[in-house]
C-alpha positions in Angstrom: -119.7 62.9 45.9 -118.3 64.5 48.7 -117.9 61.6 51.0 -116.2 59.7 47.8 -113.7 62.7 47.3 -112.9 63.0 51.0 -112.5 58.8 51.4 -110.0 59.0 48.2 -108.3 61.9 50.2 -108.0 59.6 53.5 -106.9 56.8 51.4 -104.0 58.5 50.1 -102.3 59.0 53.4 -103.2 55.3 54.5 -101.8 54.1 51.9 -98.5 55.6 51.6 -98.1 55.0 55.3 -99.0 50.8 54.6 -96.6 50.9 51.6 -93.8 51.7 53.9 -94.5 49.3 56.5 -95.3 46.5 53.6 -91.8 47.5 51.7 -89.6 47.2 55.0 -91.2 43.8 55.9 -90.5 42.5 52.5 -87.4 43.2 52.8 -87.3 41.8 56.2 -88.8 38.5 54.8 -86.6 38.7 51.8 -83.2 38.3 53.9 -85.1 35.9 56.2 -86.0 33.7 53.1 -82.4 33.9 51.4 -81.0 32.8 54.7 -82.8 29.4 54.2 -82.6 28.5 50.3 -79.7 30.5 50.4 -77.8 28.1 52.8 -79.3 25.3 50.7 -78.6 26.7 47.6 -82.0 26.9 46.2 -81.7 31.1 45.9 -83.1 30.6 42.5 -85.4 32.7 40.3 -87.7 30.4 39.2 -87.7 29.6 43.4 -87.9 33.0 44.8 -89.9 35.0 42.5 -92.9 33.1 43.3 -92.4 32.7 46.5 -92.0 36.6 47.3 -95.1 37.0 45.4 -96.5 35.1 47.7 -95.1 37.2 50.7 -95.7 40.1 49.2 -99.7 39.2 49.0 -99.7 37.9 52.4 -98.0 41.0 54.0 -100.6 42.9 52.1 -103.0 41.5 53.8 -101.5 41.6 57.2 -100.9 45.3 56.8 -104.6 45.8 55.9 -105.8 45.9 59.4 -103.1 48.6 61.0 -105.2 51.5 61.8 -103.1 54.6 60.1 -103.1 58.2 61.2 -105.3 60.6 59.0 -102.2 62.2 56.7 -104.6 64.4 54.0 -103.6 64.2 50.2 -101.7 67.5 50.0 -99.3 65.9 52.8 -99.0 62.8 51.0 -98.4 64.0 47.6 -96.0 65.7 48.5 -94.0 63.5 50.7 -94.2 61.6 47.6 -92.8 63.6 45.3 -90.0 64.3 47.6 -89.1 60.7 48.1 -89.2 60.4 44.0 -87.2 64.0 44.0 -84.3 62.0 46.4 -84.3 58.5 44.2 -84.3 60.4 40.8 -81.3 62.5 42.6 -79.7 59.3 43.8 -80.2 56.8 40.8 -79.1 59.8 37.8 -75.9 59.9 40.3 -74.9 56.8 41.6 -71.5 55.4 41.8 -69.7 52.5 40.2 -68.2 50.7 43.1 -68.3 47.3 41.3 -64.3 46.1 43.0 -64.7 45.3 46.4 -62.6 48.2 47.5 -65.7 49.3 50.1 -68.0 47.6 51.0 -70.7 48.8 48.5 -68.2 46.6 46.2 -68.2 43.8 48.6 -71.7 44.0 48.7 -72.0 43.8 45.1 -69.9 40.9 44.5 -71.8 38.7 47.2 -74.7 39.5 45.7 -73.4 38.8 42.1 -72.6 35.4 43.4 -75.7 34.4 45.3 -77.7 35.7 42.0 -75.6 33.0 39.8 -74.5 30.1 41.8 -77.9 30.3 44.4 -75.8 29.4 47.0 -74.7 31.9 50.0 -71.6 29.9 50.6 -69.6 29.2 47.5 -68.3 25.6 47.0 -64.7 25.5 45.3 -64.0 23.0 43.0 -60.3 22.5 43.9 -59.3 20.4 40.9 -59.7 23.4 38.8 -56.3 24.6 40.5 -54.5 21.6 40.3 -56.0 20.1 43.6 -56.4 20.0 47.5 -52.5 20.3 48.0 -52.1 23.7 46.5 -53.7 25.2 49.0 -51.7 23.3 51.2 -48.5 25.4 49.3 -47.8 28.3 52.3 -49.0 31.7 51.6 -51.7 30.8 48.6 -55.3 31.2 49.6 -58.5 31.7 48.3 -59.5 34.4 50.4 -59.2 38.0 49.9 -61.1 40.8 51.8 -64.5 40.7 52.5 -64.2 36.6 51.4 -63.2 34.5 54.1 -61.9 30.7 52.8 -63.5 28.2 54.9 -64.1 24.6 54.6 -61.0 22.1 54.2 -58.2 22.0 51.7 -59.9 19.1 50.4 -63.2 20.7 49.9 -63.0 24.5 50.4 -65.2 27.2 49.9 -65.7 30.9 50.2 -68.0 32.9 52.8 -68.6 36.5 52.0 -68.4 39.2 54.6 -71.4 40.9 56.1 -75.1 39.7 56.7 -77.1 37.7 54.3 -79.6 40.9 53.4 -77.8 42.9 51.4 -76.6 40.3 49.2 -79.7 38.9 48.7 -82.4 42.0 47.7 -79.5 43.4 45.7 -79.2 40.1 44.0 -83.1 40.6 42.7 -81.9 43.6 40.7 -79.4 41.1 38.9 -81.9 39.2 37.8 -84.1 42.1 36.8 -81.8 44.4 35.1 -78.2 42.8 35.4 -75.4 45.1 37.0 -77.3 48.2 36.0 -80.2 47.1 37.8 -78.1 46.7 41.2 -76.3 49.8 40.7 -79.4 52.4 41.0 -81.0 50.0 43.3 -80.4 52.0 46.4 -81.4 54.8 44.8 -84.7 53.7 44.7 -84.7 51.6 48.3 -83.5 54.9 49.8 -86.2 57.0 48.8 -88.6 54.4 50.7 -86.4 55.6 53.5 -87.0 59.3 52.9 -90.4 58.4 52.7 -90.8 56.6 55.6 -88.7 59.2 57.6 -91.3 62.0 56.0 -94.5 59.4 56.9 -92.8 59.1 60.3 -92.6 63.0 60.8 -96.1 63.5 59.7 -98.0 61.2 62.1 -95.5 62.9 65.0 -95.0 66.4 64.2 -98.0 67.1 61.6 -98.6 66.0 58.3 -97.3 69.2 56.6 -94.1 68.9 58.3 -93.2 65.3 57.2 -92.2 66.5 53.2 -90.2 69.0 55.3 -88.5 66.7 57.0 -87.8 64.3 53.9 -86.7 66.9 51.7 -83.8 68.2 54.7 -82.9 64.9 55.2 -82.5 63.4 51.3 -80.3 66.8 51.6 -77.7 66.1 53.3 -74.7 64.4 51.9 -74.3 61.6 54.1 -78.3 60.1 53.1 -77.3 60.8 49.6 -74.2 58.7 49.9 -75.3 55.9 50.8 -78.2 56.1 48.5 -75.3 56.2 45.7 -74.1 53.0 45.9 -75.1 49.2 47.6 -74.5 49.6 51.3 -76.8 48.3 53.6 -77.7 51.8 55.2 -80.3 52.1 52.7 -81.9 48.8 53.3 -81.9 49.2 57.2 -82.9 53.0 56.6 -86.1 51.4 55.1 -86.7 48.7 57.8 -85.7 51.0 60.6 -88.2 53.8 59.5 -91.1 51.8 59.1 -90.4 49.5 62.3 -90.9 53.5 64.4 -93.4 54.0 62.5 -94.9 50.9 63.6 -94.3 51.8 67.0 -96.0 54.9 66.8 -99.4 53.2 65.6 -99.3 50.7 68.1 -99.0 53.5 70.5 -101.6 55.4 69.2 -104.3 53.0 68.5 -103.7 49.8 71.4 -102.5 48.0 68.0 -101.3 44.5 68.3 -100.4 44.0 65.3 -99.0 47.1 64.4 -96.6 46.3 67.4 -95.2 42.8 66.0 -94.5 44.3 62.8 -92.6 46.9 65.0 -91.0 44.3 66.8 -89.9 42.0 63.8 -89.2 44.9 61.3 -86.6 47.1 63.9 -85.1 43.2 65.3 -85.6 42.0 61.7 -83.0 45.0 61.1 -80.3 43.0 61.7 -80.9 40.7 58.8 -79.4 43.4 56.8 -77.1 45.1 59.3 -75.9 43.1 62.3 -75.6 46.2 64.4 -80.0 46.6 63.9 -79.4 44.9 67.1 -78.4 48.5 68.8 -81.7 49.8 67.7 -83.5 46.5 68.7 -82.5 46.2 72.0 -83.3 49.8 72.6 -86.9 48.2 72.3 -86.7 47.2 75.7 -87.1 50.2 77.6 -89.9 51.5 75.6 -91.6 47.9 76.1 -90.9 48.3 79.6 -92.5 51.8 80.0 -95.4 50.8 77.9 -95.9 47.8 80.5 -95.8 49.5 83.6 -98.6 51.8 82.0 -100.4 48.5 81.1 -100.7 49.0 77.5 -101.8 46.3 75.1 -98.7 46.9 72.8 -95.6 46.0 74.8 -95.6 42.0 74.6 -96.0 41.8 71.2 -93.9 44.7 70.0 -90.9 42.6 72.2 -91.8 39.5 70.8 -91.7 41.0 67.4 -88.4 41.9 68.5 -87.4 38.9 69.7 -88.3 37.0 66.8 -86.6 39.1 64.4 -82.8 39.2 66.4 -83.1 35.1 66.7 -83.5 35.0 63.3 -81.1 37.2 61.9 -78.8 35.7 64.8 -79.0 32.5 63.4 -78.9 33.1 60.0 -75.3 35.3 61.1 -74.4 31.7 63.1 -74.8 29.9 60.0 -73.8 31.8 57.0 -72.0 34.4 58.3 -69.6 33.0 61.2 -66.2 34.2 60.1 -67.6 38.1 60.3 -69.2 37.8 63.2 -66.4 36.1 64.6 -64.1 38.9 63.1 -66.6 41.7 65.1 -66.9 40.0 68.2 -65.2 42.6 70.4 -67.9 45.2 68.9 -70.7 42.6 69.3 -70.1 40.9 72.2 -70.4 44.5 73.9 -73.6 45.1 72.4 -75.0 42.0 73.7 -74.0 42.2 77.0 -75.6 45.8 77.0 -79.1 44.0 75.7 -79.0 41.8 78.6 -77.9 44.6 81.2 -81.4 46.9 79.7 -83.5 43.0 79.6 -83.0 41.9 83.4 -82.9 46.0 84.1 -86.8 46.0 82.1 -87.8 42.9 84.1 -86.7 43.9 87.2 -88.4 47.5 87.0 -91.5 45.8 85.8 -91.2 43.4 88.6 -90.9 45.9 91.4 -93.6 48.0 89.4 -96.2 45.5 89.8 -95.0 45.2 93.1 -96.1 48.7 93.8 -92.8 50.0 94.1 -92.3 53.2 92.9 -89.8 56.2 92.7 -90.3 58.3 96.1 -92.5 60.9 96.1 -89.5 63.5 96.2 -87.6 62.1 93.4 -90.9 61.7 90.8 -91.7 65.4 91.1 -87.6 66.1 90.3 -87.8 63.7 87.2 -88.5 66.1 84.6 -85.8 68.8 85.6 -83.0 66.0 86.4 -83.5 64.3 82.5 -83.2 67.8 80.8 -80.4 68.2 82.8 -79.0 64.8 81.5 -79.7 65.1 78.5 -78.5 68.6 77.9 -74.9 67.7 80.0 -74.5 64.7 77.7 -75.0 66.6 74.8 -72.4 68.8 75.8 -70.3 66.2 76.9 -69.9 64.5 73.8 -69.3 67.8 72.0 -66.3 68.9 74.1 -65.1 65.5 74.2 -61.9 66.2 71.6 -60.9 69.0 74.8 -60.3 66.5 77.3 -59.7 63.0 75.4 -58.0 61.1 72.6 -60.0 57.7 71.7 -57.9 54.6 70.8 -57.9 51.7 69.6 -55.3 48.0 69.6 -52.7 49.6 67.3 -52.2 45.9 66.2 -55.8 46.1 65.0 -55.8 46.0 60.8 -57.3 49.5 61.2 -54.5 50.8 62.9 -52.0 50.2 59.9 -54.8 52.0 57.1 -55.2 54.9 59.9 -51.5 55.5 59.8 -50.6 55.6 56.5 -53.7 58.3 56.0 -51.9 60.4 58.6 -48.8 59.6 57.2 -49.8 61.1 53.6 -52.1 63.7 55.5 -49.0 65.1 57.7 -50.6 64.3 61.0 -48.9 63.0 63.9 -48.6 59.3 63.3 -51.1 57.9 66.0 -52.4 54.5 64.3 -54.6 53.7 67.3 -56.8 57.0 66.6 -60.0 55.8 66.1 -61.0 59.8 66.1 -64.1 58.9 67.9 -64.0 62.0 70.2 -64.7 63.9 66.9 -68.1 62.3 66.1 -69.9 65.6 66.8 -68.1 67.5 64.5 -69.0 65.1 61.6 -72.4 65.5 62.5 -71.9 69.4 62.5 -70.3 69.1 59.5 -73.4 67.9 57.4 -76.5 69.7 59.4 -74.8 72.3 61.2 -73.5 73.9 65.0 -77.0 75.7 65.1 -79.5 72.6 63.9 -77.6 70.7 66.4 -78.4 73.2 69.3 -81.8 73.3 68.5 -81.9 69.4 68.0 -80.7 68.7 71.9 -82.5 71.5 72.9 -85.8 70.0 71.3 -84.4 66.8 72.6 -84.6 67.4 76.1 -88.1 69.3 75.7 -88.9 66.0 74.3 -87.9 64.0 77.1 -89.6 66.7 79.4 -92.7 65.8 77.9 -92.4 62.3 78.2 -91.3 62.8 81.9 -94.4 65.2 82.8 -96.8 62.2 81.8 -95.3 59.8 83.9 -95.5 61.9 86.8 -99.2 62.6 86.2 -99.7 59.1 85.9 -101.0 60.3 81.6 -100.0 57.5 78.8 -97.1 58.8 77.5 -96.9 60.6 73.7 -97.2 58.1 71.1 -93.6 59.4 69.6 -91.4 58.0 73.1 -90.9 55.1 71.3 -89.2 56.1 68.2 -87.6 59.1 70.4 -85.9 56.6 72.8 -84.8 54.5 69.8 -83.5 57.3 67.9 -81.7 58.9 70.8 -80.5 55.9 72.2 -78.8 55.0 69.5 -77.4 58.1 67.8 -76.0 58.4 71.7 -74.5 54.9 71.0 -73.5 56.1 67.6 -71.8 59.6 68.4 -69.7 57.6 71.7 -68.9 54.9 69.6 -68.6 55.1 65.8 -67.1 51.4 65.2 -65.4 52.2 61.7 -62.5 53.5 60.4 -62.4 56.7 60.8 -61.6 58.0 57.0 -64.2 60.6 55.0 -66.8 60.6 53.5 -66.8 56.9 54.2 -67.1 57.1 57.9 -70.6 59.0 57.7 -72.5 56.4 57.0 -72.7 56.1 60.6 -74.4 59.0 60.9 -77.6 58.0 58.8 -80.1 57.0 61.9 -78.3 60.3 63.6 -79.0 62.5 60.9 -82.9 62.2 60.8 -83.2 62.2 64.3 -81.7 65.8 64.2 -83.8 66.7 61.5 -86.8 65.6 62.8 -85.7 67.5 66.2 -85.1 70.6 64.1 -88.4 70.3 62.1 -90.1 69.5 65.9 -89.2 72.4 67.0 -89.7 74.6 63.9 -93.1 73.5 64.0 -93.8 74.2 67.8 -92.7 77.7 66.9 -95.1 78.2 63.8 -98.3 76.6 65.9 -97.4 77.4 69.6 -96.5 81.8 69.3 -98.7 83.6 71.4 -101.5 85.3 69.0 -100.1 88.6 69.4 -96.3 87.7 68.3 -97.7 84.7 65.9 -95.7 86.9 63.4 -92.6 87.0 65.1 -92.8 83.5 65.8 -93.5 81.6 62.3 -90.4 83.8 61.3 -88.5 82.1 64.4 -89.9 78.6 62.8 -88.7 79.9 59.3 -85.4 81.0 60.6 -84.9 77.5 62.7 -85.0 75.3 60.0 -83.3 77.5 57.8 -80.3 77.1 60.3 -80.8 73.3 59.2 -81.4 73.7 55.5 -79.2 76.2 54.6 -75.4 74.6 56.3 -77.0 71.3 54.6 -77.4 72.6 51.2 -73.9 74.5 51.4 -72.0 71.2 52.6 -73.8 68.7 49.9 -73.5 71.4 47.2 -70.0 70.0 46.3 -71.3 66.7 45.7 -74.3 67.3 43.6 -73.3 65.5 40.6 -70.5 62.9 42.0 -69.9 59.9 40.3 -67.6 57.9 42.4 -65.6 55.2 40.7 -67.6 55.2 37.4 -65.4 53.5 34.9 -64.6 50.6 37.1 -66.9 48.2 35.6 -65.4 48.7 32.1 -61.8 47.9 33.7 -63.2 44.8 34.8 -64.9 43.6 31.8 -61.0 44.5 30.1 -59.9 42.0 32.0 -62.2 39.2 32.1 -62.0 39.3 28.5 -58.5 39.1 28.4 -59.1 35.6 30.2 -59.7 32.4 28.1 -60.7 29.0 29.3 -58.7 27.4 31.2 -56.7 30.1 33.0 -56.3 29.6 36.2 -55.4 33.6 38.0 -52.9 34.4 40.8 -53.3 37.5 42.4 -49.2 38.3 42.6 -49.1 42.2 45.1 -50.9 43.8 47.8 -53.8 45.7 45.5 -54.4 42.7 43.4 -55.3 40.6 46.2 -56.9 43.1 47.9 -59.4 44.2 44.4 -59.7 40.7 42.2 -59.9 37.4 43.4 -63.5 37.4 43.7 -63.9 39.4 40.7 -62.1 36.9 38.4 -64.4 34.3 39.8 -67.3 35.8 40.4 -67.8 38.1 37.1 -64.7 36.4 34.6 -65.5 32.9 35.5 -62.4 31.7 36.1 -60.6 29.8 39.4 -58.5 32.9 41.3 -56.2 31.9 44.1 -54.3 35.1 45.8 -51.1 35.2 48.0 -50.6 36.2 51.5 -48.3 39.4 52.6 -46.4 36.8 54.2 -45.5 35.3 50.9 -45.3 38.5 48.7 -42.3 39.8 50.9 -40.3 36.4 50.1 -39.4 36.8 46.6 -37.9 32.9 46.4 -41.0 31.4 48.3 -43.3 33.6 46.0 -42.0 32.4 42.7 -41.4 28.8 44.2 -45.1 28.5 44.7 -45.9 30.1 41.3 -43.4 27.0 40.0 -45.5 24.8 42.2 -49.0 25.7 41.5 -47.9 26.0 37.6 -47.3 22.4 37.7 -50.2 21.0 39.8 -52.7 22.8 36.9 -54.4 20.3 34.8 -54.0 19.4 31.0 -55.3 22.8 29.3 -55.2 24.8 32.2 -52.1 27.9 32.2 -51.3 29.6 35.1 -52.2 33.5 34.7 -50.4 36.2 37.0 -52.3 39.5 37.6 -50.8 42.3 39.3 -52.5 45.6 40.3 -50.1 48.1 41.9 -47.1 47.8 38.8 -45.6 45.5 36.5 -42.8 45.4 39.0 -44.1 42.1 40.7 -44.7 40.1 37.1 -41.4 40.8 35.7 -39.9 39.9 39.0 -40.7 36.0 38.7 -39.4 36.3 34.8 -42.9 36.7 33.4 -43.8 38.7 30.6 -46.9 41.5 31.5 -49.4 42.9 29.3 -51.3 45.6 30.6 -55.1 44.8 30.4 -56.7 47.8 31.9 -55.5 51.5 32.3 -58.4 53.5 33.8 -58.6 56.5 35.5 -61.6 56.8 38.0 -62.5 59.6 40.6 -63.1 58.5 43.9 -64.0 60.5 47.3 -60.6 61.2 49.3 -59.7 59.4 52.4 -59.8 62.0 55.1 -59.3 61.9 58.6 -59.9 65.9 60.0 -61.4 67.3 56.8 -65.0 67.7 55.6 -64.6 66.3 52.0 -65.3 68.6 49.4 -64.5 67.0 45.9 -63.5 63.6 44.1 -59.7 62.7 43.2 -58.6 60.4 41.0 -57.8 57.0 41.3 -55.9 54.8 39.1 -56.9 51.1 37.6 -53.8 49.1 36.3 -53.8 45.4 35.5 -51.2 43.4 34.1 -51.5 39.9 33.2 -48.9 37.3 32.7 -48.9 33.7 32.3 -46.4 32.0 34.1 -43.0 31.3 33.1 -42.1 28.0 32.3 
């Protein structure tokens, strides 16, 4: 009886810790699969349902053999009810981004497509418009944001922004539950992610610690935001988690196979967020370490790696051209920096097997000189706004949205801002000045560690890996935030920076509660209390606000208003700056119906504009009318002589756009449509 009770009690923790690994490569395999019957356009239920079952089985039974660390029921249970706690908290809260205003929206509508059509690039039929030469008209296109037009005139088509991954997992909750499905469906995903994160902290810091570490982290307001709507942070938070978590049971146990699933889940990554390959490439290093010890692990962890970049790489190449294209000078930056740490691995292994070595003199100063590294770039970056001002190309598109926030913020118009030099405070924002001392502090104890058992010649801790990862890129993240730099939005970069200072914070809590000499063990576990408290409390404070935000609810309603004031045979043309930024891909992804949209170019030339209206009018075919669909006013309809009707007048809230402000509460944003047809 006892042996039965105490093997249940084992199985727990091994099997929440397989779960994890299982969930994040199915949703590796899911992207890799969409890639290839997406691109042929066989991303079909009665195709892929099967088919995942399939992989679903068979990673089962790959999984099977990874030897997991002992966890303990009480650990697990509870890191399990904190993971439901966060996607309960998530899914009763979760937005309504539905218009590609964000990319949650753009998200959505690519995956709204691929669900229907099965096809990852969608084929335009241009008869329904009246034929090849209207796109030939100047200034009409079927692109808008986040859908690039590609193909000819003659046979033109539409390829969605981003990666293949997102679209494609979110399009399963489509065909599960329709739009309501895909709307909590982060929710859900992201409490994997706070479970993994929680897993990851209980096999490195102790198992009591790891629903410690989940609960601080699904605190925050940044992990809850993303959880909110269908970005691809929540996917990759998944992916990424169980990928270190990987790592550390390869380390532990000389696992193999623990190590390719490492290797293909954190490279597999960028399947659902190109820039995995930041984290992937920080693989090297740790392989490289791991090799000059001689472990088992390292070749298979990098061929995992490997494996998993070429793939996504290729499925960018072939689906997703026009956004990597549209990236490059983030990416190409990137890439050259993986081949700078590759021939850097090779050539240390190389000389290592060489027996060349760091001088005698230099190995015993390795410890003190990376505390001191790490402690002067922590500082570095956080004093950064005192002695720098970060820029970008002010003819880059992000330049113009920059500006006219500082315009209506009364800043000091500066379009090129990228506000990068500000990173830390975002970060300090969320978790806190004093969590973030204790996280570099704990930080560079960390990498003392690892530095003290290379110089005694020990196998380093089992956690480098993830550590390196983590650091490396939250390093990568803080000196270079790539996005516009507008709150809340902007801190989704700050979700693989986020856990790694909460994990640092509950690292060295936990030190403090286990490590006190006997005599002050008092003293100390109130130091412990009293260090994550700095962490829990600032959290709570900042996400208090935000507890019950609903951001954009409403909008779906506005666009069922207007795809029922559609009929057959209307043909829509996107006529000012909002409607072609919100609507051509929701008229013909949700409504149905062909959507063309006009350029800026045209819109500021009032003759050309209403010449190609004339134009396109009379190219439709018998039983087709052209309809006009403005979004800012009714200004632009009645300006080409049509007649508007307004179809939709919603109010939604939606989180400001704020450039040196912690956000604090919604504001409201207005939904107008009007609809015209065309004037004779």
């Amino acid at each position: 009886m006892v042996l039965s009770r105490l093997a249940a009690v084992t199985a727990i923790g091994d099997v929440v810790q397989r779960a994890v690994l299982v969930l994040g490569s199915l949703l590796v395999a899911t992207s890799a699969l969409a890639a290839v019957l997406g691109g042929l356009g066989w991303w079909r239920p009665l195709v892929v349902w099967p088919l995942l079952a399939v992989m679903l089985a068979g990673l089962a039974l790959l999984v099977r053999p990874v030897r997991p660390v002992p966890i303990g029921v009480g650990p697990a249970l509870a890191m399990l009810a904190v993971a439901l706690a966060a996607g309960w908290w998530a899914a009763a809260t979760h937005n309504g981004q539905v218009l590609p205003r964000r990319d949650a929206g753009s998200n959505l509508q690519a995956a709204l497509a691929l669900a229907e059509t099965g096809h990852r690039v969608l084929a335009i039929d241009p008869a329904a418009f009246g034929g090849a030469a209207v796109l030939g008209i100047p200034g009409i296109t079927l692109a808008s944001p986040a859908f690039y037009q590609v193909g000819s005139a003659g046979a033109p088509a539409i390829e969605p922004q981003f990666v293949i991954g997102p679209a494609a997992i979110y399009s399963l909750g489509d065909w599960i539950g329709g739009i309501g499905a895909m709307l909590v469906q982060p929710a859900w995903l992201s409490a994997f992610g706070v479970l993994g994160l929680s897993i990851l902290a209980a096999v490195t810091v102790g198992p009591w610690w790891g629903p410690v570490a989940g609960a601080l982290a699904a605190l925050t307001f940044p992990m809850l935001h993303v959880a909110r709507a269908t970005y691809s942070e929540p996917l990759a938070l998944v992916t990424l988690a169980a990928g270190l978590l990987g790592c550390v049971l390869a380390a532990r146990h000389e696992d193999r196979r623990a190590a390719l699933m490492a290797g293909l889940l954190i490279g597999g990554t960028c399947l659902v967020r190109i820039d995995g390959l930041r984290e992937a490439m920080l693989l090297i290093p740790v392989a490289a370490l791991g090799a000059i010890q001689e472990r088992r692990w390292p070749r298979a962890l990098l061929a995992g790696a490997g494996i998993g970049v070429g793939v996504s790489f290729a499925a960018g190449l072939a689906l997703s051209r026009e956004y990597l294209g549209s990236i490059a000078a983030s990416l190409v930056p990137l890439v050259a920096l993986a081949v700078a740490l590759a021939l850097a691995g090779a050539a240390t292994l190389v000389a290592a097997r060489r027996g060349m070595g760091l001088p005698d003199s230099v190995r015993r100063s390795l410890s003190a000189a990376l505390v001191i590294a790490v402690l002067v770039i922590g500082v570095a970056l956080t004093l950064r706004p005192l002695v720098m001002t970060v820029r970008q190309s002010a003819e880059d598109p992000g330049s113009h949205v920059v500006a006219g926030l500082q315009l209506r913020q009364g800043l000091p118009i500066d379009g090129g801002r990228t506000y990068a030099e500000q990173s830390v405070t975002w970060l300090a924002w969320w978790v806190g000045p004093i969590a973030l001392v204790t996280a570099l502090v704990a930080l560079a104890w960390g990498v003392r560690r690892m530095a003290l058992a290379w110089q005694a010649d020990e196998v380093l801790p089992a956690w480098s890996g993830p550590l390196v990862v983590a650091a490396g890129s939250t390093l990568l993240t803080l000196y270079r935030p790539g996005i516009t730099p507008d709150h809340p939005w902007a801190e989704r970069r700050l979700v693989i920076a986020i856990p790694l200072v909460v994990v640092l914070v509950v690292a060295a809590a936990a030190w403090l509660w286990r490590c006190g000499p006997a005599r002050h063990r008092r003293a100390f576990r109130i130091l412990a209390a009293a260090c994550a408290a700095a962490l829990a409390v600032p959290t709570a404070l900042a996400s208090w606000p935000h507890r019950t935000e609903r951001v954009e609810r409403g909008s779906l309603s506005a666009i069922v208003s207007v795809c029922h004031a559609l009929v057959d045979g209307d043909v829509v043309l996107a006529v000012d700056s909002r409607a072609a930024n919100e609507w051509p891909q929701v008229v013909r992804g949700q409504c149905g119906r062909p959507a063309l949209s006009t350029t800026t170019a045209l819109r500021r030339d009032p003759a050309a504009l209403r010449s190609a209206v004339s134009e396109i009018a009379a190219a439709l075919p018998a039983g087709s009318r052209l309809i006009l669909l403005a979004a800012d006013s009714a200004d632009a309809l009645t300006a080409l002589g049509a007649t508007p009707t307004q179809a939709v007048d919603v109010t939604v809230l939606e989180e400001p756009r704020l450039l040196i402000e912690r956000p604090a509460s919604l504001v409201p944003l207005t939904l107008d449509v009007w609809l015209a047809p065309a004037p004779a």
